[in-house]
C-alpha positions in Angstrom: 92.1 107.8 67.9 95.9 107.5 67.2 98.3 108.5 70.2 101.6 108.1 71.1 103.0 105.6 74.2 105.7 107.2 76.0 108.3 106.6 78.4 106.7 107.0 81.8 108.2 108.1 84.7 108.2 104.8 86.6 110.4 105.5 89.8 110.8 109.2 91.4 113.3 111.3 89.8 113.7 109.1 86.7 115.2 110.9 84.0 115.7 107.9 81.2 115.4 104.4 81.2 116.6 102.0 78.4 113.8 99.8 76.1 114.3 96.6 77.3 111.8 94.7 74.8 108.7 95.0 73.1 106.1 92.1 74.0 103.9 93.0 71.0 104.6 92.9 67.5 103.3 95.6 65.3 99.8 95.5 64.5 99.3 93.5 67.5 96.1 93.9 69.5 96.0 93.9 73.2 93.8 94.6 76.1 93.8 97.0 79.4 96.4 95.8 81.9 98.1 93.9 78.9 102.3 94.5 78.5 102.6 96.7 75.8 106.5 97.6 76.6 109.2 96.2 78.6 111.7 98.8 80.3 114.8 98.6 82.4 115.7 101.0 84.6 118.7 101.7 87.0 117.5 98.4 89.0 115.1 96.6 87.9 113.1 95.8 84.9 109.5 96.9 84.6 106.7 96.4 82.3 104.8 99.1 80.8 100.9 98.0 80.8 98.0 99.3 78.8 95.8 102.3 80.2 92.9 100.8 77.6 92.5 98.2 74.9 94.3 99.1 70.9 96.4 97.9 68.6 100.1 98.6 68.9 100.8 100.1 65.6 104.3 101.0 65.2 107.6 100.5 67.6 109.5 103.5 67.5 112.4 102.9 70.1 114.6 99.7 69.2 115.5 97.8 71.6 118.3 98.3 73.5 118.0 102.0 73.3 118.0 104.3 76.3 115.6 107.1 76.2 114.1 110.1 78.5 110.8 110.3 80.6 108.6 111.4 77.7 109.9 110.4 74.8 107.7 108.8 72.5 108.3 105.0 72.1 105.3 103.7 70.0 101.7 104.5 68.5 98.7 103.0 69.3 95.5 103.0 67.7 92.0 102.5 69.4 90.2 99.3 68.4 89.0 99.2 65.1 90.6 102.0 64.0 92.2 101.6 60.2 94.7 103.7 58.9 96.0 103.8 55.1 99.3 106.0 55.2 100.9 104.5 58.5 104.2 106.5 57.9 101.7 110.1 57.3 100.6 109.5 60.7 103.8 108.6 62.2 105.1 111.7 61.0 102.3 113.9 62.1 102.4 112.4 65.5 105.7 112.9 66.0 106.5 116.0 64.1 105.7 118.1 66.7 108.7 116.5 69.0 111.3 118.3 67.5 111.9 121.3 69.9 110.9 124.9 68.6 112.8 127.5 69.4 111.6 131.3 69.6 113.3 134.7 68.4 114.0 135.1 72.3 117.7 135.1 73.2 118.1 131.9 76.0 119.1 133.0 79.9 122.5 132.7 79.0 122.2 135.1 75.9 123.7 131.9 73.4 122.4 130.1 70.6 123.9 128.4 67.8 123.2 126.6 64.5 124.1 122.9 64.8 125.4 121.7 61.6 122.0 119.5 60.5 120.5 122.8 61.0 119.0 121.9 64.2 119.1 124.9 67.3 120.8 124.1 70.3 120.3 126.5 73.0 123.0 126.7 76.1 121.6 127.7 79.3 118.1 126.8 78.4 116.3 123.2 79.6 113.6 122.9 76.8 113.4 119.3 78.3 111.3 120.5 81.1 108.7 122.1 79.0 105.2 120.0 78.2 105.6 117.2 75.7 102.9 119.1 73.0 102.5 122.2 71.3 105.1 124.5 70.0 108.1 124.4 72.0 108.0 120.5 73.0 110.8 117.6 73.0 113.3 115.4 75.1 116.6 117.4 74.5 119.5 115.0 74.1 122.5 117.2 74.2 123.7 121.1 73.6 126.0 122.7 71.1 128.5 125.3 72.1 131.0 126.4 70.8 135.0 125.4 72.5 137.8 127.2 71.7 136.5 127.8 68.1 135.3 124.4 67.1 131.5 122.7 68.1 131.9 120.1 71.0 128.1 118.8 71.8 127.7 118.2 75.5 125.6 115.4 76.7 123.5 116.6 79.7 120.1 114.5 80.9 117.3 117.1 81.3 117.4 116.9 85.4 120.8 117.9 85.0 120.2 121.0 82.8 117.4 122.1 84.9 119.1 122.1 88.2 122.4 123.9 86.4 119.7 126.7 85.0 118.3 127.3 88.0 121.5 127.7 89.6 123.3 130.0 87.3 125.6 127.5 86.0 127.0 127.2 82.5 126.4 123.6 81.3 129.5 123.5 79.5 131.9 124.4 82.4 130.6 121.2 84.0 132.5 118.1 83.5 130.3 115.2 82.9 130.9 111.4 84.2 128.2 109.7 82.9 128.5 107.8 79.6 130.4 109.3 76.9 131.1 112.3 79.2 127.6 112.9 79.8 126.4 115.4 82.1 123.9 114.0 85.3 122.5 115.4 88.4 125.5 114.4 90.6 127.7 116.6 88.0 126.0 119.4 88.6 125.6 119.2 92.4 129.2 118.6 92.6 130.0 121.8 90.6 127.9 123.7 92.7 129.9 122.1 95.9 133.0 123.6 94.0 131.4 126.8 93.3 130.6 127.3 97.3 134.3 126.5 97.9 135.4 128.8 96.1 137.2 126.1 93.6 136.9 126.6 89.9 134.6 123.9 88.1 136.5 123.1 84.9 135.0 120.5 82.3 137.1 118.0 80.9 137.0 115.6 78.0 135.2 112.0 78.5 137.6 109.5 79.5 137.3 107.3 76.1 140.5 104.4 76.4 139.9 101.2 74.2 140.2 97.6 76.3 142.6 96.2 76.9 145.4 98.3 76.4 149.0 97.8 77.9 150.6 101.1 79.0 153.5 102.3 77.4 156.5 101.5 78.3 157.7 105.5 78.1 154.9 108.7 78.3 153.4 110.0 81.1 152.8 106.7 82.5 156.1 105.7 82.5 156.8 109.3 84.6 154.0 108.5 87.2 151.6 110.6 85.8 148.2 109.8 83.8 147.4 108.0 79.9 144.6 109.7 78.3 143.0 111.0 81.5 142.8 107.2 83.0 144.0 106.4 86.2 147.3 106.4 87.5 149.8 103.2 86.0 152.6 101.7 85.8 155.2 101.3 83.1 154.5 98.1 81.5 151.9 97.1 83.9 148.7 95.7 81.6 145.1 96.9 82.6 141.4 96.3 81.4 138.9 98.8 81.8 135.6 97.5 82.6 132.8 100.1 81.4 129.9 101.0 84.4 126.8 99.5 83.5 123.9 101.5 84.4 123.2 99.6 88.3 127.2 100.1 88.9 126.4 103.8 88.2 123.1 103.6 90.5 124.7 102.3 93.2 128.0 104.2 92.9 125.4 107.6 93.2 123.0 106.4 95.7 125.7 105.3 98.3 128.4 108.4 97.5 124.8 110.2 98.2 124.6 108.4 101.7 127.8 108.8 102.8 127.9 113.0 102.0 124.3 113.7 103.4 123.8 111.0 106.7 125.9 111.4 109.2 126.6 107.9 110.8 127.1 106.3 113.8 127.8 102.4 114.4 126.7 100.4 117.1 128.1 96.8 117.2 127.3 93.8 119.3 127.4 89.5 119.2 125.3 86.9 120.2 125.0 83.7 121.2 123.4 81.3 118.7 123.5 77.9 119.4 119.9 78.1 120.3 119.3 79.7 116.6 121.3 77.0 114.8 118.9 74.3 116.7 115.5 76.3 116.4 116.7 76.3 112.2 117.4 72.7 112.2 114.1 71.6 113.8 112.0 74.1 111.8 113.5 72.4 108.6 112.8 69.2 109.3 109.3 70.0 110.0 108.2 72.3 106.9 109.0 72.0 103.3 110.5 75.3 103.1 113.7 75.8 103.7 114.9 78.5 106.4 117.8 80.1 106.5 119.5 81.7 109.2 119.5 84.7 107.4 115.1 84.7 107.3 115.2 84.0 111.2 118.2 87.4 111.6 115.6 89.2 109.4 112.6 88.1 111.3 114.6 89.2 114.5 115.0 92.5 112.9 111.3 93.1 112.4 110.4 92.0 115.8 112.8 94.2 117.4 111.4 97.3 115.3 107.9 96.3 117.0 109.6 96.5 120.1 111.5 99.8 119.4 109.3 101.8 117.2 111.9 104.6 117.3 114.1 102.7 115.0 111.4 101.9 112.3 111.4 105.6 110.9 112.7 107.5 108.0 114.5 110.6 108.0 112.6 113.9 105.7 113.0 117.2 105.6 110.1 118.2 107.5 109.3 115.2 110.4 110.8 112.0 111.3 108.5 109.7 109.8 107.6 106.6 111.8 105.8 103.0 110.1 103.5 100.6 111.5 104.7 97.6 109.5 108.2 96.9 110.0 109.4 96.5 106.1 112.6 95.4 105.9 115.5 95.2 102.7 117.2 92.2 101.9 121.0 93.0 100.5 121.4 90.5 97.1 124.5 90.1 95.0 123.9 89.5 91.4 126.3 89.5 88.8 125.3 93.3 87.8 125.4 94.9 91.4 123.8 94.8 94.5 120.1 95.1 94.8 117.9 95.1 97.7 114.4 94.0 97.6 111.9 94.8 100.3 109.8 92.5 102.5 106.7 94.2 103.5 105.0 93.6 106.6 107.4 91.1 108.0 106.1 91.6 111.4 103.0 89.9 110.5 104.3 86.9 108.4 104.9 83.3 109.4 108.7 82.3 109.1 107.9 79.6 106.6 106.0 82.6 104.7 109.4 84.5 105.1 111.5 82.4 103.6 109.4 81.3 100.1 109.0 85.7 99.9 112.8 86.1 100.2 113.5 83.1 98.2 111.7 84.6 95.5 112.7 88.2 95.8 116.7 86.9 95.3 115.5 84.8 92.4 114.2 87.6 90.4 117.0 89.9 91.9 119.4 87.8 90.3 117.4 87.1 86.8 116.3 90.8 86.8 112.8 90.6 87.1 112.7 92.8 90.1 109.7 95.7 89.7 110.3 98.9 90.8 107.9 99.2 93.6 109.8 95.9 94.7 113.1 98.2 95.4 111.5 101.3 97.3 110.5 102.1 101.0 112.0 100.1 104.1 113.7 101.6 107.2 116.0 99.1 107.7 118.5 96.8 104.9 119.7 93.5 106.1 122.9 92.6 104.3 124.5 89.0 105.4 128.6 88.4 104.0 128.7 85.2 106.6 128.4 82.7 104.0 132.1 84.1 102.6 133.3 83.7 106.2 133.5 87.2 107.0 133.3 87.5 110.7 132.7 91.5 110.6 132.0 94.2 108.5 130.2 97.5 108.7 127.9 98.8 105.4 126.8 101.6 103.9 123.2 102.8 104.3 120.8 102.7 101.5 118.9 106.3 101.3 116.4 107.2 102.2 116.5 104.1 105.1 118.0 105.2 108.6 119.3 101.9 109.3 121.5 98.8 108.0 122.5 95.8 109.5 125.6 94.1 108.4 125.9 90.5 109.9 129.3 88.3 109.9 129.3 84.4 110.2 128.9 82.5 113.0 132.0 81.0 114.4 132.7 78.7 117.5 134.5 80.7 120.6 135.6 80.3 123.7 133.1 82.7 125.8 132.6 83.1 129.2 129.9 82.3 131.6 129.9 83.0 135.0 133.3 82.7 135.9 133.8 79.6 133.3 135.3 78.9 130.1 133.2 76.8 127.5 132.5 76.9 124.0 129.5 78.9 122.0 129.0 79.6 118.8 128.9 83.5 118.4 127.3 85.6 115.3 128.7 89.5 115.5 126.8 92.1 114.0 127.0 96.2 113.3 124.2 98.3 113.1 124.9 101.7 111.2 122.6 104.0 111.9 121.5 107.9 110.2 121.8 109.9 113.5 119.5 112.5 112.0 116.1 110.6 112.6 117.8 108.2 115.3 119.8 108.6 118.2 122.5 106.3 119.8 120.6 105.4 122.8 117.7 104.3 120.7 119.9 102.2 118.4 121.3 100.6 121.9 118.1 99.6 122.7 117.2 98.7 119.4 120.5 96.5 119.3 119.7 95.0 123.0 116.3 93.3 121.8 117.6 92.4 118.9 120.1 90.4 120.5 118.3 89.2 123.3 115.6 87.5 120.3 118.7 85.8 119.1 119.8 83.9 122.1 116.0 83.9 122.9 115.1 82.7 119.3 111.3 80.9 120.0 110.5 84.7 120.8 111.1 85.5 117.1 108.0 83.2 116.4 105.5 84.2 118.9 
């Protein structure tokens, strides 16, 4: 029997995710487990496999296109099954998409006619309803009316929801997404405003072509601001460079951290000549090759066996505490930041180590991460020695309590009982969620973490 394939809802809280590819052609047959759809979403691209065998009949999202959790993107037919009028069925499949809209006024008492005759309700989130029977569909946008002429606001279906059952008026919400569109962090922000006592006012998109020169007289010339853009400089020449959908990601994810953890930072530096040999020996005897990175990673998982405390997450109802000690690696690709997760490291050889994380920043960086790849972990490891940074501090990825930030390892003069010599020293800060974790555990945490460092055959045992 004919059915539609929609967009699942690969990752929690996904609201829309763009059709990366289709592996299939039309009229293509393929089996249970088989790729029937390739999607990317904020961080990784996924494929969508098939629940039984068929026959994908018709494509219905190009590629390229970004669409919501539910949305139909193709039609499948069961094996054998022939069918004359392929367009008849399309149309009957899909016909039912288009969202109905009853003789009921909406919560906020306003409807209007669009101009292709369509109805747009404000207020109401039609998105959240089932995707069959009568009042069905992924709603893109709303229509309301602004100072006497339509203006259709962009708002994704998370976004309406939380705004209805708030009280909010979707259009008194400025929107930052693309093309002004309206997201979740739009909405949470406005209702920040609206417990301050601060007016939420929505504004136009920013929309400025690139490159563009400012004018040499204007606003910008008096200080102020062209077209809504940031503040310039007569004369002075600037490119904006649009977000693409991971710089948005990350952008939300971290402004997320840094309003909801509260964070403390505990810092320290080691001694790790003794590292630096035990790397050297271990590749000359193994065909993989080990970075110091894998062996600071290694160190991390073995001090979260010794401090259990630290290998927890933070959630509304319990601190919650992990046997394995899975820990994040922190890769740059030319998109953004991603951070894979090594599972079980506690339990893995170092030579095993190093061929998984090789392979995790390979795919980071080609982006042929999946999904599952980029979720859980206590703890993110992110390394900026190989640009010579001696110290930094990070920002920690939600929902992890932890992340390690580790500088390069430079040659110092150091002390040791009473005498002056020369040691090569790695510094390190460890910024930690204080809700789940306190700052004498982090100490402690930070202590044997250290000590395997100097200590480094202990990282192996």
């Amino acid at each position: 029997m004919a059915e539609l394939l929609r967009m699942p809802e690969i990752s929690a809280n996904m609201v829309e995710a763009v059709v990366s590819d289709w592996p299939l052609a039309e009229n293509a047959t393929f089996a249970a487990g088989d790729p029937i759809a390739t999607v990317e979403t904020e961080k990784a691209v996924v494929d969508v496999p098939a629940e039984s065998d068929g026959v994908l009949l018709r494509t219905l999202v190009e590629p390229g296109k970004s669409v919501t959790v539910g949305t139909p993107m193709a039609v499948l037919l069961a094996p054998g099954e022939h069918v004359d009028d392929v367009d008849a069925l399309v149309a009957r499949l899909t016909g039912a998409e288009a969202p109905q809209v009853s003789d009921e006024p909406s919560p906020a008492g306003a409807r209007e006619v669009s101009q292709n005759g369509a109805a747009a309700i404000t207020g109401e989130d039609l998105s959240t309803t089932p995707l069959s029977g009568t009042r069905t569909g992924a709603v893109a946008g709303v229509t309301q009316a602004v100072s006497g002429t339509a203006a259709r606001l962009f708002a994704s279906p998370l976004a309406r929801r939380i705004a209805a059952e708030n009280g909010l008026t979707i259009g008194d919400i400025r929107g930052t997404g693309p093309g002004g569109r309206i997201v979740r962090d739009d909405v949470r922000r406005a209702l920040a405003d609206r417990a301050l006592g601060r007016p939420a006012v929505a504004e136009p998109p920013d929309v400025r072509p690139e490159p563009h020169t400012a004018p040499a007289a204007g606003p910008a010339a008096a200080g102020g601001k062209v077209q809504g853009g940031p503040r310039v400089t007569s004369g002075t020449p600037y490119r904006d460079i649009p977000h693409t959908r991971m710089r948005r990601a990350i952008a939300t994810r971290l402004t997320e951290s840094h309003r909801a953890a509260p964070v403390f930072t505990v810092r320290g530096s080691a001694r790790v000549d003794a590292l630096l040999a035990l790397r050297s020996d271990l590749n000359q005897a193994t065909d993989v090759r080990i970075s110091v990175n894998d062996l600071v990673v290694a160190a991390a998982a073995r001090a979260h066996v010794m401090v259990p405390e630290m290998n927890v997450v933070w959630t509304p109802d319990a601190v919650r505490q992990f046997d394995d000690a899975d820990i994040a690696v922190a890769v740059a690709t030319d998109a953004g930041l991603v951070t894979p997760v090594v599972r079980g490291v506690q339990r893995m050889t170092i030579s095993a180590l190093a061929r998984t994380g090789a392979d995790l920043v390979d795919r980071a960086r080609a982006g042929r991460l999946r999904q599952d790849e980029l979720e859980g972990g206590t703890l993110t490891v992110t390394n900026l020695g190989v640009f010579g940074t001696e110290e930094f501090t990070a920002v920690i990825n939600p929902p992890q309590a932890a992340i390690l930030a580790v500088g390069a390892a430079r040659q110092e003069a150091v002390v040791t009982e009473g005498e002056v010599g020369v040691a090569t020293v790695l510094r390190v800060a460890l910024s930690v969620d204080h809700r789940p974790v306190d700052g004498a555990t982090a100490a402690k945490w930070m202590a044997a973490f250290l000590a395997l460092l100097e200590s480094p055959l202990r990282i192996l045992a």
